[in-house]
DRENPA-3360 file (N, C-alpha, C; in nm, 2 decimals, always signed):
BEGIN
1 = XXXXXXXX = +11.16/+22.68/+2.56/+11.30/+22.68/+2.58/+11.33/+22.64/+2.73 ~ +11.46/+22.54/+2.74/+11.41/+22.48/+2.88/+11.52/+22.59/+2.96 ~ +11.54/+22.60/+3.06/+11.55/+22.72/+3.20/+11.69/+22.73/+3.21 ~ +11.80/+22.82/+3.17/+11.95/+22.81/+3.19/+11.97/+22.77/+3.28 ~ +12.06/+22.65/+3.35/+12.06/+22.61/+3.53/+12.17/+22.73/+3.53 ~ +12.25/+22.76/+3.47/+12.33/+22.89/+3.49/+12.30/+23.01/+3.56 ~ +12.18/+23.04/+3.51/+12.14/+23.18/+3.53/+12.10/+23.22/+3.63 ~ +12.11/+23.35/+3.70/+12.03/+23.36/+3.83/+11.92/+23.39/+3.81;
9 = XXXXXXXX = +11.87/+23.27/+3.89/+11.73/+23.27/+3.88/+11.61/+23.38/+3.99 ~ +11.49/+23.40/+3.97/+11.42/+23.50/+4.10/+11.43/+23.38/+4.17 ~ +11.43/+23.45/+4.31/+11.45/+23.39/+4.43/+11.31/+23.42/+4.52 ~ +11.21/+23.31/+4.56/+11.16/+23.34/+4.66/+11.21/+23.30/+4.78 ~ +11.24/+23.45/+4.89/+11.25/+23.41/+5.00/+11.09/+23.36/+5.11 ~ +11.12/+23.28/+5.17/+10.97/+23.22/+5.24/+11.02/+23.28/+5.36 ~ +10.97/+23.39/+5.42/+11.04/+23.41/+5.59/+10.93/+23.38/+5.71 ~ +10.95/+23.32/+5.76/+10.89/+23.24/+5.85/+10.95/+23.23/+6.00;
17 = XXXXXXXX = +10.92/+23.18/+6.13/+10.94/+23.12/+6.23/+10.95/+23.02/+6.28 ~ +11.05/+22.94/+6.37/+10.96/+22.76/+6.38/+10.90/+22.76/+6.48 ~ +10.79/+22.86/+6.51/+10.76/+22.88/+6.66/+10.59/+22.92/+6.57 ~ +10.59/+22.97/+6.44/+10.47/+22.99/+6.40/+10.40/+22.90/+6.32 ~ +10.26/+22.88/+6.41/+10.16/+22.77/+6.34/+10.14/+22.79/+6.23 ~ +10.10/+22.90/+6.17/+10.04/+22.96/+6.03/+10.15/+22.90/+5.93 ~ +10.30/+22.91/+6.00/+10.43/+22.87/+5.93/+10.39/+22.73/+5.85 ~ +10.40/+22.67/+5.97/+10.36/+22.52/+5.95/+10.26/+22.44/+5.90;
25 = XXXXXXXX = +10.11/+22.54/+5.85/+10.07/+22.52/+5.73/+10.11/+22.57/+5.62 ~ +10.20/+22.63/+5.60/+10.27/+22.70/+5.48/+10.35/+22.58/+5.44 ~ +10.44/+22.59/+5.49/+10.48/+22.47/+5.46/+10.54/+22.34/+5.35 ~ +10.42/+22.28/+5.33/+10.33/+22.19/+5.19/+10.34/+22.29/+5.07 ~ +10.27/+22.42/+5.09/+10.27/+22.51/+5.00/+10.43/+22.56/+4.95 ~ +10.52/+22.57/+5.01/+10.64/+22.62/+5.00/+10.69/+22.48/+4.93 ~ +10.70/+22.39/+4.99/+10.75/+22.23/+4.93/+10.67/+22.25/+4.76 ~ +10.59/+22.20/+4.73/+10.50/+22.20/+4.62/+10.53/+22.36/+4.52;
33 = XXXXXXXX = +10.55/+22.43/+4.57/+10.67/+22.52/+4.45/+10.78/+22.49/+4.44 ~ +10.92/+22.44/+4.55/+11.01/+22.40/+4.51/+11.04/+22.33/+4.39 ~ +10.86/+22.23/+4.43/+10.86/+22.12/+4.32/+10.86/+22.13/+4.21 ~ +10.73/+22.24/+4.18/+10.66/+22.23/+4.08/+10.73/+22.37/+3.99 ~ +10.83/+22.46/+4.07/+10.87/+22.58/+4.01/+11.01/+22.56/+3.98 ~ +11.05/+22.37/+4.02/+11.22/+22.41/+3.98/+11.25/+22.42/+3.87 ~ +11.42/+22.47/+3.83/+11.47/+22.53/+3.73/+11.37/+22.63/+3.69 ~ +11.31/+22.73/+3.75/+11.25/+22.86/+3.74/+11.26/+22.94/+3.85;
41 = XXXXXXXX = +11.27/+22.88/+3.99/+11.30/+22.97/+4.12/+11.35/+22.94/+4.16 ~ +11.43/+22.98/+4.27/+11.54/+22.95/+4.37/+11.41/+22.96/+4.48 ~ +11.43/+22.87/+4.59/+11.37/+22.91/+4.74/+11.47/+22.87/+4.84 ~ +11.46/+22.96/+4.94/+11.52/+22.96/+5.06/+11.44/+23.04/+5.19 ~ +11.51/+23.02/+5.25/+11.44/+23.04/+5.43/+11.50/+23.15/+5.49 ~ +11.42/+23.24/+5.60/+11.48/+23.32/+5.64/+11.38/+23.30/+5.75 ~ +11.45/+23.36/+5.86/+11.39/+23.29/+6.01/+11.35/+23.48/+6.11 ~ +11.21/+23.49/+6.16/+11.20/+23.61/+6.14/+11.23/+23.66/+6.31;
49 = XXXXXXXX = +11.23/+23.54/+6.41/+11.23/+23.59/+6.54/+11.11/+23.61/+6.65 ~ +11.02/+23.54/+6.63/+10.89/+23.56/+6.64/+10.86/+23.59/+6.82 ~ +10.97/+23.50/+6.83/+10.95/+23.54/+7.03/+11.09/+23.49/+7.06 ~ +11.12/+23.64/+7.09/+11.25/+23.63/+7.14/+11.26/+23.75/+7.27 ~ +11.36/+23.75/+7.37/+11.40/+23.87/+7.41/+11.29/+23.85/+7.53 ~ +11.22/+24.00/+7.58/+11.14/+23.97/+7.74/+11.05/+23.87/+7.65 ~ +10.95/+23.85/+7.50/+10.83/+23.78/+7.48/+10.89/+23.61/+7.55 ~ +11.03/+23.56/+7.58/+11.06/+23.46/+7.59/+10.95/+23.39/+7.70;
57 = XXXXXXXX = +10.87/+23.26/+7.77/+10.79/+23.27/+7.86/+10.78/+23.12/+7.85 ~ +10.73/+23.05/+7.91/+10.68/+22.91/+7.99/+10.53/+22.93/+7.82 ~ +10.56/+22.81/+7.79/+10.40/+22.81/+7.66/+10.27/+22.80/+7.74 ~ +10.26/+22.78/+7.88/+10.13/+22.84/+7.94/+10.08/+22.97/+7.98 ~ +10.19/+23.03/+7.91/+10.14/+23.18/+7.90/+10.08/+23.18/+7.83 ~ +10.08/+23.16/+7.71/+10.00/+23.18/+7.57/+9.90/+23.05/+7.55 ~ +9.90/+22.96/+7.59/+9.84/+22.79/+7.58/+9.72/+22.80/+7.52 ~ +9.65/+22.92/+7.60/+9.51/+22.93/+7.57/+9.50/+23.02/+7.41;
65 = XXXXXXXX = +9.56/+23.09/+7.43/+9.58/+23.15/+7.30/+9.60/+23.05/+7.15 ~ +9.73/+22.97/+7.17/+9.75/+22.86/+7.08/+9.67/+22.76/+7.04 ~ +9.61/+22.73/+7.18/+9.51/+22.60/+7.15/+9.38/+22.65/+7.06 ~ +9.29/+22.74/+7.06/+9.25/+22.77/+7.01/+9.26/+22.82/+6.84 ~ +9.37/+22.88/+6.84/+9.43/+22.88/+6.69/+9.42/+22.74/+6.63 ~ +9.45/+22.64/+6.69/+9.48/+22.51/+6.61/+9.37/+22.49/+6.53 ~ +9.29/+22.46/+6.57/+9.16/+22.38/+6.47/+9.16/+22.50/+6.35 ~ +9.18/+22.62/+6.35/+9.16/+22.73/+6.27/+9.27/+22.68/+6.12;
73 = XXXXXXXX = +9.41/+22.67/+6.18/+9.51/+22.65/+6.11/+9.51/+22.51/+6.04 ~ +9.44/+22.42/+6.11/+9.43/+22.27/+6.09/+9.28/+22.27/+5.96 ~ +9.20/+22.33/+6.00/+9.08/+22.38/+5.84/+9.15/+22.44/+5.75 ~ +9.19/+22.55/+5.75/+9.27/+22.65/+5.67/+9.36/+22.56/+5.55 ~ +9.40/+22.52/+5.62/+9.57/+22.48/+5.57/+9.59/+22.29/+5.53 ~ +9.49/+22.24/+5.62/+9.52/+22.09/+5.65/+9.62/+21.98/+5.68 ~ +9.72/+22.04/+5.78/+9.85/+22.00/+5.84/+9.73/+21.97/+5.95 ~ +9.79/+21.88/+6.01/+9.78/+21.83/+6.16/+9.86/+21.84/+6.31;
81 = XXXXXXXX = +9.76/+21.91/+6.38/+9.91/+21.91/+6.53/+9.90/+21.78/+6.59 ~ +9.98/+21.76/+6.62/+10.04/+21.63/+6.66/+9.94/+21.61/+6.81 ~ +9.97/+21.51/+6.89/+9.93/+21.45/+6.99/+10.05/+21.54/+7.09 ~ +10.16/+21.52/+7.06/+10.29/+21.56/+7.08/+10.29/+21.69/+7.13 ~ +10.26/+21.76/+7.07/+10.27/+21.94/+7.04/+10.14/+21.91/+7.14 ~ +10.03/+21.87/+7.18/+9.92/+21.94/+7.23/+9.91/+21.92/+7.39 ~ +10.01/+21.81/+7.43/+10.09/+21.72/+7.51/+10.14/+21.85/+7.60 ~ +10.25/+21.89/+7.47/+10.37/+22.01/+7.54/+10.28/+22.11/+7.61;
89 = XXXXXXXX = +10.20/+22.17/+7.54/+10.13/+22.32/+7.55/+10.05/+22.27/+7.70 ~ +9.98/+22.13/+7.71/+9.92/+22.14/+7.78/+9.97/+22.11/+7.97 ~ +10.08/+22.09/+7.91/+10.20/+22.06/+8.06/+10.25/+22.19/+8.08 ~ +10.29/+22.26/+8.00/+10.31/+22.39/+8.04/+10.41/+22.48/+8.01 ~ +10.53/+22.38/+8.10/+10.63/+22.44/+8.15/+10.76/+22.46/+7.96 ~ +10.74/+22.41/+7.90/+10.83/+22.44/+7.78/+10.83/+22.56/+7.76 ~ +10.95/+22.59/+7.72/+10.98/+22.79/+7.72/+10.96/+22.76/+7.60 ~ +10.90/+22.90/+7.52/+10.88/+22.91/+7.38/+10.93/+23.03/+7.36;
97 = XXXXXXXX = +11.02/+23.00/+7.27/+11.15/+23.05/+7.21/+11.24/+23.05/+7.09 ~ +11.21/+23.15/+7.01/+11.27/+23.11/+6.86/+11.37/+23.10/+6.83 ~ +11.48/+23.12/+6.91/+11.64/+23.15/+6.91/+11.67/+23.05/+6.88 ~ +11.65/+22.93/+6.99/+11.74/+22.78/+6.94/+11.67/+22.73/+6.81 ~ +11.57/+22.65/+6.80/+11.52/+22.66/+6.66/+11.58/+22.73/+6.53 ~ +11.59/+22.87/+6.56/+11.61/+22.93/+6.40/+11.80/+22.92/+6.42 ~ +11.84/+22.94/+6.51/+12.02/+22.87/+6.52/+12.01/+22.79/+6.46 ~ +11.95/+22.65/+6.47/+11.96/+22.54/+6.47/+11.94/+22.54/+6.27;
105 = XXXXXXXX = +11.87/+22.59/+6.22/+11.86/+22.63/+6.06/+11.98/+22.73/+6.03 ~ +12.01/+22.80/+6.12/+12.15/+22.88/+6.05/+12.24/+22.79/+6.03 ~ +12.24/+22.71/+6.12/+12.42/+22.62/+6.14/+12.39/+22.52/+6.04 ~ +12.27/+22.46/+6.05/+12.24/+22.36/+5.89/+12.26/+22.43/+5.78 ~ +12.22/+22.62/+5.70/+12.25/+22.66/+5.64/+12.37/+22.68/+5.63 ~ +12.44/+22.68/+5.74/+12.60/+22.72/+5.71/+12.71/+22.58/+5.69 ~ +12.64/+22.50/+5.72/+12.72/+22.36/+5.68/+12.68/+22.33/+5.57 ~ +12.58/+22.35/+5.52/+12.49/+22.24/+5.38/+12.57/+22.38/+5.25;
113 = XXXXXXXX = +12.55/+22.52/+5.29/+12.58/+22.58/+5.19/+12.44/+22.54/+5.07 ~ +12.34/+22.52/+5.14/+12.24/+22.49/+5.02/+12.14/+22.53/+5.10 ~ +12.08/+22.61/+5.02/+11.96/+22.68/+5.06/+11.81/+22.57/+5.03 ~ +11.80/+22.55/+4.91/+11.67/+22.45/+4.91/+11.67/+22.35/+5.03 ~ +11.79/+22.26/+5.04/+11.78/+22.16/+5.15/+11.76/+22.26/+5.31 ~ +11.81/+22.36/+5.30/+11.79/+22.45/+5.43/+11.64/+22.45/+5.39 ~ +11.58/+22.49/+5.35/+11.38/+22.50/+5.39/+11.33/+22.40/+5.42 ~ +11.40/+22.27/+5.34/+11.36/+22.11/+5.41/+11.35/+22.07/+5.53;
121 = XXXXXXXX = +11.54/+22.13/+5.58/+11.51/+22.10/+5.71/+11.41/+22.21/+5.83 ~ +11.44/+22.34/+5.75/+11.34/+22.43/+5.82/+11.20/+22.34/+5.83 ~ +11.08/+22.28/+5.74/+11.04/+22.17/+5.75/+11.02/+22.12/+5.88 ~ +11.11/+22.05/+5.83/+11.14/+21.92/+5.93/+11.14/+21.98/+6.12 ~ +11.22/+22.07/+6.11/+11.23/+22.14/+6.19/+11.06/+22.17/+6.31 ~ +11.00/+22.25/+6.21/+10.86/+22.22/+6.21/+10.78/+22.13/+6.28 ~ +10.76/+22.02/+6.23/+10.72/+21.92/+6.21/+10.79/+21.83/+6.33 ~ +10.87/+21.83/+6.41/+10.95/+21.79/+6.52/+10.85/+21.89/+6.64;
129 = XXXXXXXX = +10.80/+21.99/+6.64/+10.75/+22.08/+6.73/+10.62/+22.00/+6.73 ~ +10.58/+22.07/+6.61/+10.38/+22.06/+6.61/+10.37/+21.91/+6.57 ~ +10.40/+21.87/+6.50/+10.37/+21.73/+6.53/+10.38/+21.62/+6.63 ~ +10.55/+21.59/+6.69/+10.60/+21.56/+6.75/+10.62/+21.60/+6.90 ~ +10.61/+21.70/+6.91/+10.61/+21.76/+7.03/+10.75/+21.82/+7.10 ~ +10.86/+21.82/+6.99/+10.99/+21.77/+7.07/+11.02/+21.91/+7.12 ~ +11.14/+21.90/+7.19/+11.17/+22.02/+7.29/+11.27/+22.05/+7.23 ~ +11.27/+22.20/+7.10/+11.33/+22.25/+7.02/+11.45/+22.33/+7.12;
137 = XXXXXXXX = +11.46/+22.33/+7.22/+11.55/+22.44/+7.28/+11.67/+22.35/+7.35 ~ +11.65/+22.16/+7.29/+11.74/+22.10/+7.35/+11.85/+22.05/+7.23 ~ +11.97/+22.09/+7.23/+12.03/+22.07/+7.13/+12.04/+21.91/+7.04 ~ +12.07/+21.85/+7.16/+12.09/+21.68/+7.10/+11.95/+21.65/+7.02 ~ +11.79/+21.75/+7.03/+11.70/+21.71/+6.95/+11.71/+21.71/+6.81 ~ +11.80/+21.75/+6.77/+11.81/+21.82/+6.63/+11.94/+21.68/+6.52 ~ +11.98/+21.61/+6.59/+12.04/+21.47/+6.55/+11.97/+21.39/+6.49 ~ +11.85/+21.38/+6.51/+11.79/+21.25/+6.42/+11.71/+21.33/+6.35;
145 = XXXXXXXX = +11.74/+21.47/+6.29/+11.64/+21.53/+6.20/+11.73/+21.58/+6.10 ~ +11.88/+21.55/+6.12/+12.01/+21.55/+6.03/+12.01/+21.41/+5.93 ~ +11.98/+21.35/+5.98/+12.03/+21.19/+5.90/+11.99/+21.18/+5.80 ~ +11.79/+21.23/+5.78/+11.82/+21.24/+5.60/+11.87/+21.31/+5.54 ~ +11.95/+21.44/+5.61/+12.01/+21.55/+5.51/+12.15/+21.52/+5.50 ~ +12.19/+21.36/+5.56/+12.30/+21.36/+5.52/+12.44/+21.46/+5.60 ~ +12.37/+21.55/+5.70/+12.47/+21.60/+5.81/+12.52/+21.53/+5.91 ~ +12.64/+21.58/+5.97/+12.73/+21.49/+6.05/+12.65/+21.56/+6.19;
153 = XXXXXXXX = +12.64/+21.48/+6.29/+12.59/+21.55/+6.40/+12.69/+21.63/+6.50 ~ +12.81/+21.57/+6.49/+12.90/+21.64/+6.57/+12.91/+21.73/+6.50 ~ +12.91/+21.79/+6.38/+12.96/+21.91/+6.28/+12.89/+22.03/+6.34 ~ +12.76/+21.95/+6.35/+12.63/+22.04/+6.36/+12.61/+22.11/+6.53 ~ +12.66/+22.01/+6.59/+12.63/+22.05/+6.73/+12.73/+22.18/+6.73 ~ +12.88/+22.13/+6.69/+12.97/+22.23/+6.70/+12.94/+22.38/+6.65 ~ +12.86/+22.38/+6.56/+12.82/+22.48/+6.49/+12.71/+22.51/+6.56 ~ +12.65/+22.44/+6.63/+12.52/+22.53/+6.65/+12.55/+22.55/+6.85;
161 = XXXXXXXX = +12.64/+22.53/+6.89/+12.73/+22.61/+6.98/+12.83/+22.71/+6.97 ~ +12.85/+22.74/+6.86/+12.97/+22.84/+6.82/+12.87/+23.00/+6.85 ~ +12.93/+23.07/+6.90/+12.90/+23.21/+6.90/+12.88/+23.27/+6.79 ~ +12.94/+23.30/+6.67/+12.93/+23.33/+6.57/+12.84/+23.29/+6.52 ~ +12.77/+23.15/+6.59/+12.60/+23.14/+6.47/+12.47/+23.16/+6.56 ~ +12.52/+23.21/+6.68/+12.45/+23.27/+6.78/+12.40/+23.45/+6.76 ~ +12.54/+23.51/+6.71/+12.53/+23.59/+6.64/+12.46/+23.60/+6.45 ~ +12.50/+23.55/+6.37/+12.44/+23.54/+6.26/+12.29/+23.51/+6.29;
169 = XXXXXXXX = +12.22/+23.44/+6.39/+12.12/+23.42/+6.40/+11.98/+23.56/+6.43 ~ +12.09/+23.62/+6.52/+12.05/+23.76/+6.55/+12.06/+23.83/+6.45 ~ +12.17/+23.86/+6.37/+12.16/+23.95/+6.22/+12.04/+23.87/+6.18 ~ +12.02/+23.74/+6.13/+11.90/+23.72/+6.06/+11.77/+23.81/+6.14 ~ +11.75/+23.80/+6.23/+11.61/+23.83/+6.33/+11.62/+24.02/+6.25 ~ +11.71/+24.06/+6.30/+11.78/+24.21/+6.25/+11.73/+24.24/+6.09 ~ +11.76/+24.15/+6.01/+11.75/+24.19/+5.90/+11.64/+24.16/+5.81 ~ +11.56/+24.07/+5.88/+11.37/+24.06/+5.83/+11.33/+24.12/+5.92;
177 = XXXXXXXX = +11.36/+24.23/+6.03/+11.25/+24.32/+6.05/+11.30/+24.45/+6.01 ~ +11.41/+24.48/+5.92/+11.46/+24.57/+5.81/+11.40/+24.59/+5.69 ~ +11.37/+24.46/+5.65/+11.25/+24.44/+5.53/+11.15/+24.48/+5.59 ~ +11.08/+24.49/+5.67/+10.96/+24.54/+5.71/+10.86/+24.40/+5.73 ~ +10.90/+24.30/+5.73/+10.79/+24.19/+5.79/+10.72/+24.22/+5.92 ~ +10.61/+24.23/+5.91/+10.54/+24.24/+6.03/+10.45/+24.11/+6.12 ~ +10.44/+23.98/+6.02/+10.36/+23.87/+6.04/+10.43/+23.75/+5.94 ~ +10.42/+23.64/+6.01/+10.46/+23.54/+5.94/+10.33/+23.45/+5.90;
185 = XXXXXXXX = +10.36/+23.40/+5.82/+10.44/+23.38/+5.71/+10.45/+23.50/+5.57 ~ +10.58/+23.52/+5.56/+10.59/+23.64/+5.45/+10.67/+23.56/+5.34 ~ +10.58/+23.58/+5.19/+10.68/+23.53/+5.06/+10.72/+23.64/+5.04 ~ +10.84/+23.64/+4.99/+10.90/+23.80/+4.85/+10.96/+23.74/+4.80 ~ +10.95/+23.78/+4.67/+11.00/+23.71/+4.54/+11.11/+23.86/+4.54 ~ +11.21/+23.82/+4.52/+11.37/+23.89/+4.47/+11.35/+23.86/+4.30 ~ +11.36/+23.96/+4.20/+11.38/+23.94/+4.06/+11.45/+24.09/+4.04 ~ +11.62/+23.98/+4.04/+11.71/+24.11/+4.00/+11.71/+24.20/+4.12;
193 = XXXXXXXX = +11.72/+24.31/+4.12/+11.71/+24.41/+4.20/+11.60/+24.44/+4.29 ~ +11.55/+24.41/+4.24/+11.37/+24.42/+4.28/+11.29/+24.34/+4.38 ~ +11.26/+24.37/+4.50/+11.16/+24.28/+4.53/+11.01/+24.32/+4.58 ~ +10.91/+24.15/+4.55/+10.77/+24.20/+4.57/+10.76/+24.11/+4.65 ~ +10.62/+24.13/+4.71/+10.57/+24.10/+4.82/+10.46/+24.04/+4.74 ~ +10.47/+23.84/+4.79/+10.37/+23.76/+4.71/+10.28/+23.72/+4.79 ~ +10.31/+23.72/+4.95/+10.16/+23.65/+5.01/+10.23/+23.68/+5.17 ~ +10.12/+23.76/+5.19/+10.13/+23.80/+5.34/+10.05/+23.69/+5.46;
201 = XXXXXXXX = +10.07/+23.58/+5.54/+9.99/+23.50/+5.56/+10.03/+23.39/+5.49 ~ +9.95/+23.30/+5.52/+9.92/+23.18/+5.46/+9.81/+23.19/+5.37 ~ +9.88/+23.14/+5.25/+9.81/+23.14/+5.10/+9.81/+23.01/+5.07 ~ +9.69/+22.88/+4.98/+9.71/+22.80/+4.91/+9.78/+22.81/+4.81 ~ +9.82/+22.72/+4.78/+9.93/+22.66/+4.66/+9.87/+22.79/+4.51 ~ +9.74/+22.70/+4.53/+9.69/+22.76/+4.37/+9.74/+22.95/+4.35 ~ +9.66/+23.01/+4.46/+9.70/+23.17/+4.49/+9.88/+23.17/+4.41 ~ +9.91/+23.11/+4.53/+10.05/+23.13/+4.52/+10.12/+23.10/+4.38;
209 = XXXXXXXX = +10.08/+23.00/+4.35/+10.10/+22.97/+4.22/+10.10/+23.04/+4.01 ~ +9.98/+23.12/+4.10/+9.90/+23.22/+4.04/+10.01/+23.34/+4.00 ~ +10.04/+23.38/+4.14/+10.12/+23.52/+4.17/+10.24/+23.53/+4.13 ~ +10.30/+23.39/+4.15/+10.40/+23.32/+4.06/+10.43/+23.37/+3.97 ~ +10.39/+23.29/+3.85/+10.35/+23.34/+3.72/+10.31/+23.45/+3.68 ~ +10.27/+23.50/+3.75/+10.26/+23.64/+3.69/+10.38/+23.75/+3.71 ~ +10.45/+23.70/+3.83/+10.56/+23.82/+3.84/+10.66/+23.76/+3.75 ~ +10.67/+23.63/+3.73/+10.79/+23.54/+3.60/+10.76/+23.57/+3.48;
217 = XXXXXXX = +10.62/+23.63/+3.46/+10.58/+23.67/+3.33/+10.63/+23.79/+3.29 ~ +10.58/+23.86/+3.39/+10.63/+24.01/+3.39/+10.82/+24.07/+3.41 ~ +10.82/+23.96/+3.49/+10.99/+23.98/+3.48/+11.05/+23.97/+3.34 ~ +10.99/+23.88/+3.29/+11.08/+23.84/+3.15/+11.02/+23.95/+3.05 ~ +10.93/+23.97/+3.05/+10.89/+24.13/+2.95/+10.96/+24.24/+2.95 ~ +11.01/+24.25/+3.11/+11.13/+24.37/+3.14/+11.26/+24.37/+3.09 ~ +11.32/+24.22/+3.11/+11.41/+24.19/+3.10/+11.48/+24.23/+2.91;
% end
């Protein structure tokens, strides 16, 4: 029987950072359930705060730290860091900072009113850092990563200068470390009332896939 589009469906939230590597092999994996789980899941994005507040700092505080992670996350996962991103780290001076970034996905969530295209551009968002190298904490960066989603760029700037999504952005940071996230990347699947905890880290497709189905199996036995 094919899937009521009516119905509410379980929801995986993917809560993540655009500031975390592990994120950004996740990623592919998050895309490839949208795909392969639509008309059975809902997915959306939630942004967890990863370095905010005094951790704010120049990326050659941590450089040596990150650079070494890469090759780890680049086996693991098989994303690639960019020429770009290795560029930034290794000049120095870019502050690494999750605030503008995860704004920058509120104010798209709050214009699009659509959550799947919100993880897209979360995505993309991504993929502008570690691949590209761009400098996420500069607003006008975030204009040519609107155009396939069909956003107006002045809409977006306006919105992602407004106070109120300066604030909402901080309720978000506020409200995944309420849930108890302690590491990104975190799935939880929402079914009904209920939520579970599907992959702490970065998990392959298949895992995830797996864990899937099994709590959709079990949901509907309850139900």
């Amino acid at each position: 029987m094919a899937p009521d589009p009516a119905a509410n469906l379980p929801e995986l939230l993917y809560i993540h950072d655009p500031l975390c590597g592990w994120c950004y092999g996740m990623s592919p994996v998050i895309s490839r359930v949208q795909a392969e789980f639509a008309g059975r899941i809902d997915v959306s994005v939630l942004c967890g705060g990863m370095v905010k507040g005094e951790e704010v700092e120049p990326i050659s505080a941590t450089w040596d730290y990150i650079d070494q992670s890469l090759g780890e996350v680049e086996k693991t996962t098989g994303v690639q860091f960019g020429a770009g991103f290795r560029a930034l780290g290794e000049e120095g001076s870019y502050v690494y900072d999750s605030e503008p970034p995860s704004r920058a996905i509120v104010a798209f969530r709050q214009i699009t009113e659509d959550p799947a295209r919100t993880v897209a551009f979360a995505h993309a968002v991504q993929a502008a850092l570690f691949r590209d190298g761009q400098n996420l904490n500069d607003p006008s960066a975030y204009n040519a990563l609107l155009a396939p989603f069909g956003v107006d760029s002045t809409e977006f700037q306006r919105r992602f200068a407004a106070p109120e999504t300066a604030r909402a952005t901080q309720q978000e940071f506020a409200a995944v470390a309420r849930i108890g996230v302690q590491g990104f990347p975190t799935s939880i699947v929402r079914v009904g009332e209920q939520g579970y905890v599907l992959a702490r880290g970065y998990q392959p497709f298949e895992m995830v896939r797996q864990g899937l189905e099994q709590l959709l199996s079990d949901a509907a036995l309850v139900q």
